[in-house]
PDB file of N, CA, C and O in Angstrom, chain B, residues numbered from 101:
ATOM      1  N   UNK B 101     -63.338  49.775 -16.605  1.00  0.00           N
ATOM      2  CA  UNK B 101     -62.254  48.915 -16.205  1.00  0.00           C
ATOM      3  C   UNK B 101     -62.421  47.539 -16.836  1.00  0.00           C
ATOM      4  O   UNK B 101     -63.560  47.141 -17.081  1.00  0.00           O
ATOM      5  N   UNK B 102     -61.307  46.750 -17.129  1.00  0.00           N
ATOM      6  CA  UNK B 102     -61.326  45.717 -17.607  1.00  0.00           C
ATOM      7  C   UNK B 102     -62.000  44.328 -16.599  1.00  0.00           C
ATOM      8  O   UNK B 102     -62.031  44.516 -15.383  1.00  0.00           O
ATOM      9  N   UNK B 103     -62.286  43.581 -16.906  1.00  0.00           N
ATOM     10  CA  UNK B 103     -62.709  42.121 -16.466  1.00  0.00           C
ATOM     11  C   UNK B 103     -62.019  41.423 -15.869  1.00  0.00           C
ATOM     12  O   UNK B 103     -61.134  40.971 -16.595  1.00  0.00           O
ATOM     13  N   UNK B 104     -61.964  41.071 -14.820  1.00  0.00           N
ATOM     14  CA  UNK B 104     -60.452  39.946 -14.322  1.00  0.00           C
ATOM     15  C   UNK B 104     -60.563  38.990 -14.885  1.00  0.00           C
ATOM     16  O   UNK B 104     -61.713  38.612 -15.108  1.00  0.00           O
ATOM     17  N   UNK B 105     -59.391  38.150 -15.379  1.00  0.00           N
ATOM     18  CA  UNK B 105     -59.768  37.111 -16.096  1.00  0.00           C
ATOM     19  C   UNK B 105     -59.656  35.866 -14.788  1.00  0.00           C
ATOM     20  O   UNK B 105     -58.833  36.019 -13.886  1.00  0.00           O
ATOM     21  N   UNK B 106     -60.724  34.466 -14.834  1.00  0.00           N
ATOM     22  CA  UNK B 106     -60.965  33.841 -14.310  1.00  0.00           C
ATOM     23  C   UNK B 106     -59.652  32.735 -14.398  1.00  0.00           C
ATOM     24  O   UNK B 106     -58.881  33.060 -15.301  1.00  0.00           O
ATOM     25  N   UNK B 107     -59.327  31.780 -13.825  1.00  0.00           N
ATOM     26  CA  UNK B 107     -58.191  31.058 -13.410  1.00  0.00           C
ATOM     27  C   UNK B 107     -58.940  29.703 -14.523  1.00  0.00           C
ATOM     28  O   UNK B 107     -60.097  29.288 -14.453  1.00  0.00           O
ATOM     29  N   UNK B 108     -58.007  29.310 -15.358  1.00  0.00           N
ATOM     30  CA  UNK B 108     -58.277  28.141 -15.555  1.00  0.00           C
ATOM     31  C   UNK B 108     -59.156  26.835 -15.431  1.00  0.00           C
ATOM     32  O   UNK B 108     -58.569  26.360 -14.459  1.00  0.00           O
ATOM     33  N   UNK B 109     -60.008  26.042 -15.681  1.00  0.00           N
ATOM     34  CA  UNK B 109     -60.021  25.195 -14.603  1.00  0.00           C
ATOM     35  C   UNK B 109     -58.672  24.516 -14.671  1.00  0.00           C
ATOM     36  O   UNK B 109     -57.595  24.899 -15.125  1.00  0.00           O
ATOM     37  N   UNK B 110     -59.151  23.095 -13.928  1.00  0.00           N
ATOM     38  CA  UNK B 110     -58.385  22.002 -13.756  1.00  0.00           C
ATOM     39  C   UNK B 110     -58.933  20.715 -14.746  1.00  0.00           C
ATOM     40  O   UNK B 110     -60.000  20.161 -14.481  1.00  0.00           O
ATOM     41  N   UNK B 111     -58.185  20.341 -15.787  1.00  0.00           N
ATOM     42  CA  UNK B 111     -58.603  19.192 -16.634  1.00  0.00           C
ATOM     43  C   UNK B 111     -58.949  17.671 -15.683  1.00  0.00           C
ATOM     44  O   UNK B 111     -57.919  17.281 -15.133  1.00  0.00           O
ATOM     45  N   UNK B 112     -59.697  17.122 -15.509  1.00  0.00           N
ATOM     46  CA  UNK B 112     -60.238  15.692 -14.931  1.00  0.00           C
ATOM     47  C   UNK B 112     -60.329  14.724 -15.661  1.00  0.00           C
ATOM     48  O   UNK B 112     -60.193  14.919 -16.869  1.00  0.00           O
ATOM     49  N   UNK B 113     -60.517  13.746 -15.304  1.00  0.00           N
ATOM     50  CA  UNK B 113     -61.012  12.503 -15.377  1.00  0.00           C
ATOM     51  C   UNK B 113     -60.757  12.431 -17.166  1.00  0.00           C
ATOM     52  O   UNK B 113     -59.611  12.627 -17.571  1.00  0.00           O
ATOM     53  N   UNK B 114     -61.967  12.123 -18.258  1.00  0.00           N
ATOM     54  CA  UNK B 114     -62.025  11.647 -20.176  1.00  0.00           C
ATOM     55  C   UNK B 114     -60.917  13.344 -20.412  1.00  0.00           C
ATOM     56  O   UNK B 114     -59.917  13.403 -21.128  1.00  0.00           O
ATOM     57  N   UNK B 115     -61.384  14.289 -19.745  1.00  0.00           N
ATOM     58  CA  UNK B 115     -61.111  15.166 -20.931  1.00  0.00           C
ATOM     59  C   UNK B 115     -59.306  15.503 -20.472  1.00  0.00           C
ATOM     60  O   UNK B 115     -58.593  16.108 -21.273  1.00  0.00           O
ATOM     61  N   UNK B 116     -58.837  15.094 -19.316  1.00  0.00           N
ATOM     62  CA  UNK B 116     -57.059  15.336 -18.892  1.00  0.00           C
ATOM     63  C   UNK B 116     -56.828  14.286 -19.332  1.00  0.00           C
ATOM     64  O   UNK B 116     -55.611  14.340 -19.513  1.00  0.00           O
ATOM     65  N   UNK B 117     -57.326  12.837 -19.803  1.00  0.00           N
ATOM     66  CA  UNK B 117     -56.434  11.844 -20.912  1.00  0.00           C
ATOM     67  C   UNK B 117     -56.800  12.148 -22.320  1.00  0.00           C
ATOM     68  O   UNK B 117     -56.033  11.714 -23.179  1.00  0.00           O
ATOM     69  N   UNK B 118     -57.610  12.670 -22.616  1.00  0.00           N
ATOM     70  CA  UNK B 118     -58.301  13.340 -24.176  1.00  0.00           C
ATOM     71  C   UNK B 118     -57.066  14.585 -24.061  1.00  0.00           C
ATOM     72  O   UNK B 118     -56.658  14.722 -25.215  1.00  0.00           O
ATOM     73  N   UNK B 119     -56.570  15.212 -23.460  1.00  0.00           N
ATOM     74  CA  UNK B 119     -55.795  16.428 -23.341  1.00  0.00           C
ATOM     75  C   UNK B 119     -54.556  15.626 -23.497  1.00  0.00           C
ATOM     76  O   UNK B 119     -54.051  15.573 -24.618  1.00  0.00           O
ATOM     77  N   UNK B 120     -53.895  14.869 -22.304  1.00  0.00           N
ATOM     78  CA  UNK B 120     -52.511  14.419 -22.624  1.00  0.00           C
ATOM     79  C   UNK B 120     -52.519  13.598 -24.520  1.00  0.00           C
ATOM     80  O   UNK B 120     -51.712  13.832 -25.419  1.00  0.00           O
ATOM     81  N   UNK B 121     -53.421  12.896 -24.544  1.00  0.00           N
ATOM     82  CA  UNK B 121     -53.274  12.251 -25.962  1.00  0.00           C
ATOM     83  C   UNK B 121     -53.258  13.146 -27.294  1.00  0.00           C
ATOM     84  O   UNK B 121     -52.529  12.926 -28.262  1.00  0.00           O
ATOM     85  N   UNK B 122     -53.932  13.907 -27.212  1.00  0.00           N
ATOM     86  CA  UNK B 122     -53.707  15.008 -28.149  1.00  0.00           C
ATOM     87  C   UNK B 122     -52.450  16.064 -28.096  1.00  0.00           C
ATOM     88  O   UNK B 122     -52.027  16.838 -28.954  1.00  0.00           O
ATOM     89  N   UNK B 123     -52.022  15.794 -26.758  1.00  0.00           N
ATOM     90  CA  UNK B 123     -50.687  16.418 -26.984  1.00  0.00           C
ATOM     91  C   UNK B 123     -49.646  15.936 -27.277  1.00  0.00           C
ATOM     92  O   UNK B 123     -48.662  16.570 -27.659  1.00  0.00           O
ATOM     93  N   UNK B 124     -49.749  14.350 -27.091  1.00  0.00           N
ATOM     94  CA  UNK B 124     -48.448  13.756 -27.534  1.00  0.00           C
ATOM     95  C   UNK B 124     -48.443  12.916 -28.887  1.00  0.00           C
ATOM     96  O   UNK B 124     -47.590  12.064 -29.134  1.00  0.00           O
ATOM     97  N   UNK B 125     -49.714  13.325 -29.915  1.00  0.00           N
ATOM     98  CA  UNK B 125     -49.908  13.578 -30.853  1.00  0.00           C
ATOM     99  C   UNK B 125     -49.072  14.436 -31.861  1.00  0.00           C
ATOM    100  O   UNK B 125     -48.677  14.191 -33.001  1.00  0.00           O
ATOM    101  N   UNK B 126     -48.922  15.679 -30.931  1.00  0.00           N
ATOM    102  CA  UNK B 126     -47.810  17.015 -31.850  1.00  0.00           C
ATOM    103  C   UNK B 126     -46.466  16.602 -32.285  1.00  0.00           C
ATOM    104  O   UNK B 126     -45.551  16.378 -31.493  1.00  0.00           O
ATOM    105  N   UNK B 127     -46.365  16.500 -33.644  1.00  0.00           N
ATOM    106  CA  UNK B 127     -45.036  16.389 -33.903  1.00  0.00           C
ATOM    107  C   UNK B 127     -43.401  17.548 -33.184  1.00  0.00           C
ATOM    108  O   UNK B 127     -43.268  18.761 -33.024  1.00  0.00           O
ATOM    109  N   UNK B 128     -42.610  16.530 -32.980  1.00  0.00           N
ATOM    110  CA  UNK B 128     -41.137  17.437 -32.488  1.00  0.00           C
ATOM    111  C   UNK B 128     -40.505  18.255 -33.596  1.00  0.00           C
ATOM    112  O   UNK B 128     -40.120  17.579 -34.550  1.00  0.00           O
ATOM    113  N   UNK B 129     -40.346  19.347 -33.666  1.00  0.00           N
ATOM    114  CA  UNK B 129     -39.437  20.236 -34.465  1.00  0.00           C
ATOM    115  C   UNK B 129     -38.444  18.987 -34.602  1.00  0.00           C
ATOM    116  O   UNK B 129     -38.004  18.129 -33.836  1.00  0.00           O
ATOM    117  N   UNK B 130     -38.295  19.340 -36.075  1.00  0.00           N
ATOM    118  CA  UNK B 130     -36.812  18.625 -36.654  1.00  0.00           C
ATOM    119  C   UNK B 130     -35.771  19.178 -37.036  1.00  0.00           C
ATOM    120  O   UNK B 130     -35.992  20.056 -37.869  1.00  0.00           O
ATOM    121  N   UNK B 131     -34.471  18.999 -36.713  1.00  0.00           N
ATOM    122  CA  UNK B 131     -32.724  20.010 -36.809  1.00  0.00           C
ATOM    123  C   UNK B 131     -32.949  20.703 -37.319  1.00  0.00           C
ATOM    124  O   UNK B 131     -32.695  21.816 -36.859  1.00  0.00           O
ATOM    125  N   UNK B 132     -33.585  20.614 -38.635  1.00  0.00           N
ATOM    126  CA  UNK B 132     -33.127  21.555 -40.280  1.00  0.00           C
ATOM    127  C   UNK B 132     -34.497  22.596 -39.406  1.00  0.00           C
ATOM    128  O   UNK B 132     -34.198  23.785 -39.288  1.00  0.00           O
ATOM    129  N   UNK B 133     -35.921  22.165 -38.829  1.00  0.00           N
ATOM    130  CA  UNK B 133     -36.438  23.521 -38.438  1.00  0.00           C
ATOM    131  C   UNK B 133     -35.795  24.366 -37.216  1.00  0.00           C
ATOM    132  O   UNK B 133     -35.556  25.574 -37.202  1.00  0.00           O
ATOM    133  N   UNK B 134     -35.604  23.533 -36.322  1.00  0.00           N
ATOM    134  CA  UNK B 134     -35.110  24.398 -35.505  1.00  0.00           C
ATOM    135  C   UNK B 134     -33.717  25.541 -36.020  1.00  0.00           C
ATOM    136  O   UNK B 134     -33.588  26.702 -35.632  1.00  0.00           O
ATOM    137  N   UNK B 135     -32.838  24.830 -36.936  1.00  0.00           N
ATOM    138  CA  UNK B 135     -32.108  25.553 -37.436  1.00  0.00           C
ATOM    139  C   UNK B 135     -32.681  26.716 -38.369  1.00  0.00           C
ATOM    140  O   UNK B 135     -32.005  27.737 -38.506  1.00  0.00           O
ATOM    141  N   UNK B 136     -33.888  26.587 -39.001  1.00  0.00           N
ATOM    142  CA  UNK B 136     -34.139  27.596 -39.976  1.00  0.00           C
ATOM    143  C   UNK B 136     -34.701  28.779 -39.015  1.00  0.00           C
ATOM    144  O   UNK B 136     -34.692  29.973 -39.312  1.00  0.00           O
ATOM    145  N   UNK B 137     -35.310  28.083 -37.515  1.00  0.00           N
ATOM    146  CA  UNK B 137     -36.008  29.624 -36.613  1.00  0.00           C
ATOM    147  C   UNK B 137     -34.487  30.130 -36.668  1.00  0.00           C
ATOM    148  O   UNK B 137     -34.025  31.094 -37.278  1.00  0.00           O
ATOM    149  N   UNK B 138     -33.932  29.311 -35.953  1.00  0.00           N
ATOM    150  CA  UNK B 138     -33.091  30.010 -35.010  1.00  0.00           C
ATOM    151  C   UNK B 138     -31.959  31.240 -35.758  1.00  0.00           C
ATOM    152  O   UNK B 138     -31.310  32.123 -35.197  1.00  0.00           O
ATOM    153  N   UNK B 139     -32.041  30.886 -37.179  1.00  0.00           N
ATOM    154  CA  UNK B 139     -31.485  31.751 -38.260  1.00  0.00           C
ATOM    155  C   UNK B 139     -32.173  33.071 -38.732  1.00  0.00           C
ATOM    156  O   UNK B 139     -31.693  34.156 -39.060  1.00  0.00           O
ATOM    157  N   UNK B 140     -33.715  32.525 -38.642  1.00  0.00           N
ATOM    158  CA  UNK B 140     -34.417  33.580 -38.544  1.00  0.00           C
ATOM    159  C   UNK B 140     -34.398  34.386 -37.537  1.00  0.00           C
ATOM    160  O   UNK B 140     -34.348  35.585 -37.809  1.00  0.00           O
ATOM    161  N   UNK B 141     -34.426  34.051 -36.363  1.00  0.00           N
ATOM    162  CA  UNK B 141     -34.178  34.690 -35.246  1.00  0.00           C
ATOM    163  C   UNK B 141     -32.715  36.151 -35.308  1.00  0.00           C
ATOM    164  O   UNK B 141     -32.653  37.378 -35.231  1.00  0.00           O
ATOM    165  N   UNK B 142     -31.791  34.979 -35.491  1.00  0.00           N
ATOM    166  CA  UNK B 142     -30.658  35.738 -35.912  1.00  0.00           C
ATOM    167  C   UNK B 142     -30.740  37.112 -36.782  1.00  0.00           C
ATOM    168  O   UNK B 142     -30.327  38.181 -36.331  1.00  0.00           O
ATOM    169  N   UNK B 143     -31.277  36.983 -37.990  1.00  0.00           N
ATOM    170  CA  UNK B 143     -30.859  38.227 -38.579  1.00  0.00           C
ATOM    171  C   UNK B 143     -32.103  38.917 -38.509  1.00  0.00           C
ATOM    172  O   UNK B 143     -32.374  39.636 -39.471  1.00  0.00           O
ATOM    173  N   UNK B 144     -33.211  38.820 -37.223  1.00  0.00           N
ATOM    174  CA  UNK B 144     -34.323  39.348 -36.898  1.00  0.00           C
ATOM    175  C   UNK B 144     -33.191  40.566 -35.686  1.00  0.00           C
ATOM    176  O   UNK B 144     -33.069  41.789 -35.756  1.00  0.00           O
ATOM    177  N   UNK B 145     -32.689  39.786 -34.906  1.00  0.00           N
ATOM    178  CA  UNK B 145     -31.971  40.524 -33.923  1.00  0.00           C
ATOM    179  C   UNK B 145     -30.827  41.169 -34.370  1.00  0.00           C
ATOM    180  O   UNK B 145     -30.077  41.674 -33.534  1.00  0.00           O
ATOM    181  N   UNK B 146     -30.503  41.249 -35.877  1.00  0.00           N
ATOM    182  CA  UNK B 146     -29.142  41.901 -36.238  1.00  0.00           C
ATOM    183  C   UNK B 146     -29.759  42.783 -37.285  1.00  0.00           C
ATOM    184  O   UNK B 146     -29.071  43.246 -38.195  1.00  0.00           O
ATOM    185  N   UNK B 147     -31.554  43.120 -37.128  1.00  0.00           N
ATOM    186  CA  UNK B 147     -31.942  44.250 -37.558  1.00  0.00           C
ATOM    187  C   UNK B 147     -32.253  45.113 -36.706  1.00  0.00           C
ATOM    188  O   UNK B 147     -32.593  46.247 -37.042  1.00  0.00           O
ATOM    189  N   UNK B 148     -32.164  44.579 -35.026  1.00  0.00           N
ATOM    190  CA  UNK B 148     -32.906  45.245 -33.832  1.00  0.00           C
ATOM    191  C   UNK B 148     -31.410  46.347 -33.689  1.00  0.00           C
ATOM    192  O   UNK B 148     -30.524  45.715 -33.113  1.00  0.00           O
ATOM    193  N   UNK B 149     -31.088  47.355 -33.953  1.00  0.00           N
ATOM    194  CA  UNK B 149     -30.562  47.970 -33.286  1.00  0.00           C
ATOM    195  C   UNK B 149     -30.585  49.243 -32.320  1.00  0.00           C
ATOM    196  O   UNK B 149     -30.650  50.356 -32.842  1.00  0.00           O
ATOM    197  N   UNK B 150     -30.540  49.131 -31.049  1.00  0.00           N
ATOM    198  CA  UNK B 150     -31.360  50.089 -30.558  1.00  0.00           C
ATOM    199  C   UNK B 150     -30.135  50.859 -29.564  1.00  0.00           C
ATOM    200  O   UNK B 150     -29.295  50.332 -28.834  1.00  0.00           O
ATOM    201  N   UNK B 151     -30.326  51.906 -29.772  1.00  0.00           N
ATOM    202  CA  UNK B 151     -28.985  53.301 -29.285  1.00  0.00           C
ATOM    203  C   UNK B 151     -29.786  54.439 -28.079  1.00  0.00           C
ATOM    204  O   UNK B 151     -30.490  55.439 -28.221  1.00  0.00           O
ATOM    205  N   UNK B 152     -29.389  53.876 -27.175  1.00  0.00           N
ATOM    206  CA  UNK B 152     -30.480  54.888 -26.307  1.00  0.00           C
ATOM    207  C   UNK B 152     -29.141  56.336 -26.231  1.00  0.00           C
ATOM    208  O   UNK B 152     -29.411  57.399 -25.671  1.00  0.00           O
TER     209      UNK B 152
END
């Protein structure tokens, strides 16, 4: 049988402001990307055709 996996901890004190700062570090998707997933997306799902 498999392992349960253990719960997270909880980030504290240096390393939950070392965590928020590195996350608001990550750059925001910009129009032209979000437009290029979401196109990809598109003719990803207009190859899915499924006929039960």
């Amino acid at each position: 049988m498999a392992k349960p996996i253990e719960p997270t901890p909880v980030l504290k004190g240096d390393d939950a402001y070392e965590f928020v700062a590195e996350m608001e570090k990550q750059k925001k998707a910009s129009a032209e990307e979000k437009a290029r997933v979401a196109k990809g997306a598109a003719f990803i799902r207009s190859l899915l055709t499924f006929s039960f």
